[in-house]
N, C-alpha and C positions, 0 to 999 in steps of 0.2 A: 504494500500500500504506500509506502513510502516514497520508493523509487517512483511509482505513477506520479505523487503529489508533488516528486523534485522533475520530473520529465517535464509536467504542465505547466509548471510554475518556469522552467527554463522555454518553452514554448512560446509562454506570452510573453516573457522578455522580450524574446527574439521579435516575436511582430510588434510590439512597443517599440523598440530603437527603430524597426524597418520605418516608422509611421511619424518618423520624430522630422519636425520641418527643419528647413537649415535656412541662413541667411538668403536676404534672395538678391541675386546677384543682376547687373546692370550692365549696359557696356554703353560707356561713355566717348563718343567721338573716336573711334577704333580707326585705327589708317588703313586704307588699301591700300593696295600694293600701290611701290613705284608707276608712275605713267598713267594712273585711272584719272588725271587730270585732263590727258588727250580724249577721255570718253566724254561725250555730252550726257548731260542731268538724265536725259529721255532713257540712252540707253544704260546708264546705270540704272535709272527706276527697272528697266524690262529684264536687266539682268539678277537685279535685287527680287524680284517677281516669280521671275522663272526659277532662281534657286529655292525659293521657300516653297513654291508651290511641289516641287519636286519632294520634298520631307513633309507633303500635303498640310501647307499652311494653307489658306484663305484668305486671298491679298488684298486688299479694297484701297484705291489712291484716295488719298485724304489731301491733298494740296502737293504743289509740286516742291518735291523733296521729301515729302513724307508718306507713306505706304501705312495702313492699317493690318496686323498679320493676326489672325485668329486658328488656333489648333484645337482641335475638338476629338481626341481618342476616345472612347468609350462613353464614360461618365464625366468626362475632365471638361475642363475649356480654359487655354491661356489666352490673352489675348496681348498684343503691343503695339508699341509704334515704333517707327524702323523712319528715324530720321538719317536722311544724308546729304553729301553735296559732292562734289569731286574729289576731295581727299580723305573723308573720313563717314564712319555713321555711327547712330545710336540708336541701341534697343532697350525700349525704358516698356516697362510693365505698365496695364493700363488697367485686366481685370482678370479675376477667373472665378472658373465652379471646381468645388470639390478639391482644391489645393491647399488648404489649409491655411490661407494667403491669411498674417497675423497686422500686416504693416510694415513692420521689417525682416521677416520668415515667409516660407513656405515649401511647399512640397518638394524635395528634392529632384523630383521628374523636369518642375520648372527649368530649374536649374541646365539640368542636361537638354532637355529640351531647345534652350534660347544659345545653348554653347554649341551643338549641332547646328543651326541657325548661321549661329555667325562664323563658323567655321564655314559651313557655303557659303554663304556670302563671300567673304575673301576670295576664298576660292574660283566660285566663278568669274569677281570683277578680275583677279590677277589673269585668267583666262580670254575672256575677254578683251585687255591690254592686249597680248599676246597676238588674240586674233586679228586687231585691229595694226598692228607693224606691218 
């Protein structure tokens, strides 16, 4: 009986930390690569666009230089705004469901979720550059 009662009690640990929020992380004015100054706003917005959409964000232009991105897995929903210009952009949190969003915490998923994000993005602007030589 015992062992069951240390097995359970080590279970709900385990899904307690799983479910524990962390800082929620920002990216402020992040630089693209060299040379995305040769791209025009438009095609950054379309390359900024197409890389989200690819890790099925849901992009809605909010003004020029800024994209709306909304991800909705299962029960979830993050949502942000993805400012940029030719050298740099930001992805600032704007809302969600089910993330446990405290003010300055939240779901760890966010987290990975917005760092995927901005790794394409780089990515494809550096690409992009590339294409454009």
């Amino acid at each position: 009986m015992r062992t069951i009662n240390l097995f359970v009690l080590g279970l709900v640990s385990m899904l307690l930390v799983a479910c524990v929020t962390k800082p929620i992380q920002q990216t402020r004015d992040y630089p693209f690569s060299p040379g995305s100054e040769t791209l025009s706003l438009q095609q950054i917005e379309s390359v900024i666009s197409a890389a989200a959409v690819k890790r099925e964000w849901t992009v809605v232009r909010q003004n020029e230089g800024q994209l709306i991105a909304t991800y909705s897995p299962r029960t979830h929903m993050a949502k942000v705004a993805i400012d940029y210009n030719k050298k740099t952009f930001s992805i600032t949190y704007l809302d969600s469901v089910n993330l446990d969003y405290t003010g300055t915490s939240i779901h760890p998923n966010y987290n990975r979720w917005v760092a995927n994000l901005q790794k394409d993005i780089v990515n494809a602007v550096a690409a992009a550059v590339i294409a454009e030589r």
